[in-house]
C-alpha positions in Angstrom: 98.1 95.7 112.7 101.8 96.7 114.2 103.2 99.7 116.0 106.0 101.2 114.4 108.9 99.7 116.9 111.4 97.8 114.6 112.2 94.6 116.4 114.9 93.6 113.7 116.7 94.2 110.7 116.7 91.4 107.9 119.1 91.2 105.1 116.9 90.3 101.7 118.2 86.9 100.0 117.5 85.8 97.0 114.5 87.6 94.8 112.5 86.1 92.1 110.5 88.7 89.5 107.6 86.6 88.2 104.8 88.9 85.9 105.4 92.0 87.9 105.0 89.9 90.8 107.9 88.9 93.0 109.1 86.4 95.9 112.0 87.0 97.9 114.3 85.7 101.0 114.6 87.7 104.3 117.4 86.5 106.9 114.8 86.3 110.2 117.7 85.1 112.2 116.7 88.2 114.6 113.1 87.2 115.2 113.4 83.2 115.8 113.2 83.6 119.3 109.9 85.0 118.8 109.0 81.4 117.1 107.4 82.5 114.2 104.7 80.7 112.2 104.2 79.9 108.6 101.0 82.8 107.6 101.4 85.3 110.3 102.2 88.6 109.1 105.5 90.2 109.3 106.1 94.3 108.3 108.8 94.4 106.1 109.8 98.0 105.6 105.9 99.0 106.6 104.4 96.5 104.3 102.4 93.9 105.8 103.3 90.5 104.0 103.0 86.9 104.8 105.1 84.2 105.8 104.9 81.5 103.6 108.1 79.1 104.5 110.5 78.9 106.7 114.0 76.8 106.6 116.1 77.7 109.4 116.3 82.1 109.5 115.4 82.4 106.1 111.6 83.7 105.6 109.9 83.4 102.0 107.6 86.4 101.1 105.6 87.5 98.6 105.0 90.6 96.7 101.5 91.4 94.3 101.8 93.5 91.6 99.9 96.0 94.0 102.7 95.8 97.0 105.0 96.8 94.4 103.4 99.3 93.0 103.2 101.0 95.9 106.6 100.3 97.6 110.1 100.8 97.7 109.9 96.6 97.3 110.2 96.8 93.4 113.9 98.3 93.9 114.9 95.6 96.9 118.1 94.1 95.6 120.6 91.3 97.5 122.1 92.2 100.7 119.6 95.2 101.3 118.5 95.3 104.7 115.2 95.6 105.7 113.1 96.8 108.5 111.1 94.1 110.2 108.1 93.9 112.8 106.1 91.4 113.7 102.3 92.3 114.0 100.7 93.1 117.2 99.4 90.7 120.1 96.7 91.3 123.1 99.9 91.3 125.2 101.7 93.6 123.0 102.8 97.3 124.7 101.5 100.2 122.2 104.8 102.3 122.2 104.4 103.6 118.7 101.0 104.5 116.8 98.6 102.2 115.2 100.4 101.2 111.5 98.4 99.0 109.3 100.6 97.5 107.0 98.9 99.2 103.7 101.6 101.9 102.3 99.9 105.1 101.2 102.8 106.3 98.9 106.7 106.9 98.7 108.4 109.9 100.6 111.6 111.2 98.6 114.8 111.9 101.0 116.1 115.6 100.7 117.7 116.3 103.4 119.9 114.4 106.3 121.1 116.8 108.9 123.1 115.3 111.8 122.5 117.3 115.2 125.3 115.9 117.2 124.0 112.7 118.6 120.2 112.5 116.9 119.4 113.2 113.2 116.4 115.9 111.1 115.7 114.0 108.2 113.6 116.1 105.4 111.8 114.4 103.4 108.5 115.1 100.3 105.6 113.3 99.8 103.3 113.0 97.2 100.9 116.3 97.4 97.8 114.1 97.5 99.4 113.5 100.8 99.9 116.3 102.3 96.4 117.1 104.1 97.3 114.0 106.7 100.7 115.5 107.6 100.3 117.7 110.9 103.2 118.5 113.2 103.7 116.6 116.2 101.5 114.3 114.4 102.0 110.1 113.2 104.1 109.0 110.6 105.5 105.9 109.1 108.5 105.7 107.3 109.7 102.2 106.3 108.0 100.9 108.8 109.6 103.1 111.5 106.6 105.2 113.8 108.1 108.8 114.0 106.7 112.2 114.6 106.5 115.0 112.0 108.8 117.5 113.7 107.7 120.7 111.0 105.4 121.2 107.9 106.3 123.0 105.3 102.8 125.4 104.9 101.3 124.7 101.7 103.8 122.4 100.6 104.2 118.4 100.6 107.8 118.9 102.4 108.1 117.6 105.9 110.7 116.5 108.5 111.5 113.7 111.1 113.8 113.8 114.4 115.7 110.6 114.8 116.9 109.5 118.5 119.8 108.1 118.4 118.4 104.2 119.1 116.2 104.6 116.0 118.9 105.7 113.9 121.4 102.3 115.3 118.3 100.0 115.1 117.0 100.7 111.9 117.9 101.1 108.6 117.6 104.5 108.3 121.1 105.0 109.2 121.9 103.5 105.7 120.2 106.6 103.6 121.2 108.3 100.8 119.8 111.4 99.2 116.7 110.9 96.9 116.3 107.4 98.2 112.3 106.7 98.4 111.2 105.1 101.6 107.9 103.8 102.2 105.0 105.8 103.7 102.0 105.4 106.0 100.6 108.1 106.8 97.9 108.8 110.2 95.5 106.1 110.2 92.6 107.6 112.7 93.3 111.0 110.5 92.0 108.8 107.1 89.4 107.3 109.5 88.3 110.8 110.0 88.6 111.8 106.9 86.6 109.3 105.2 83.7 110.0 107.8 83.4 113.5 106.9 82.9 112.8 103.3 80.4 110.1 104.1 78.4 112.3 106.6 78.6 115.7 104.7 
């Protein structure tokens, strides 16, 4: 379980493509104070994967066919950098939402408008999505908690406010048009959901 609140960026290694499967190298050089262990679970752009080694900063992950199917993972290439958050303690502040890891879908980039010192980011999701998104309510986007600023009524198109320290922290400030980020949408909203098909 994590919160949203990016506590690092890593810059992906080497990658390995095995049978629609991959492994791949994270720089963690900006979590080692937090003295990781080999099998805890680390959010890398929202995804919740596992630690399996560790030799000096560099973290080896690795992806299922699932992960990938579901994530911007399949695309992660040399160099890219990645958001990172480690998952949640007893002692752990809750200064985001609850974010479980499991990505619902990809959200497609339209729009990046820069007001002054913060940015709107407009972005569409898949329509089987849609029903979750509420304004003013949870949203994860590469692993980033955010609120959904506006809906578009009866459509799948939403936006995001950025605060400054989001956009420097993150790496959201690397963006292009049409990229696809990955997307979790409210948890207590599927919660809900799935009790009122059970119970009516």
């Amino acid at each position: 379980m994590f919160t949203g609140l990016i506590q690092a960026i890593g810059e992906v290694q080497n990658i390995q493509k095995i049978s629609g499967e991959q492994r791949f190298e994270v720089n963690l050089k900006d979590l080692i104070q937090h003295k990781l262990e080999i099998g805890e679970s680390i959010a890398i752009n929202g995804a919740c994967h596992t630690l399996e080694s560790l030799i000096g900063n560099i973290g080896l992950f690795f992806s299922s066919a699932e992960t990938l199917d579901k994530t911007n993972l399949i695309n992660l290439k040399p160099k890219e950098l990645v958001n990172l958050e480690l998952s949640l303690t007893p002692n752990t502040r809750m200064g985001g939402h609850f974010v479980s890891g499991h990505i619902d879908g990809l959200a497609k980039l339209l729009i990046i408008q820069n007001l002054n010192q913060s940015y709107l980011l407009h972005f569409e999701l898949l329509p089987k999505l849609s029903k979750y998104l509420i304004e003013k309510g949870s949203i994860t986007l590469n692993g980033i908690s955010l609120t959904i600023a506006k809906k578009e009524k009866n459509s799948s198109v939403f936006s995001v406010a950025v605060i400054p320290h989001t956009w420097q922290n993150t790496n959201l400030k690397n963006l292009k048009i049409g990229q696809l980020l990955n997307c979790e949408v409210d948890l207590l909203a599927k919660y809900i959901e799935n009790f009122r098909e059970v119970y009516n």
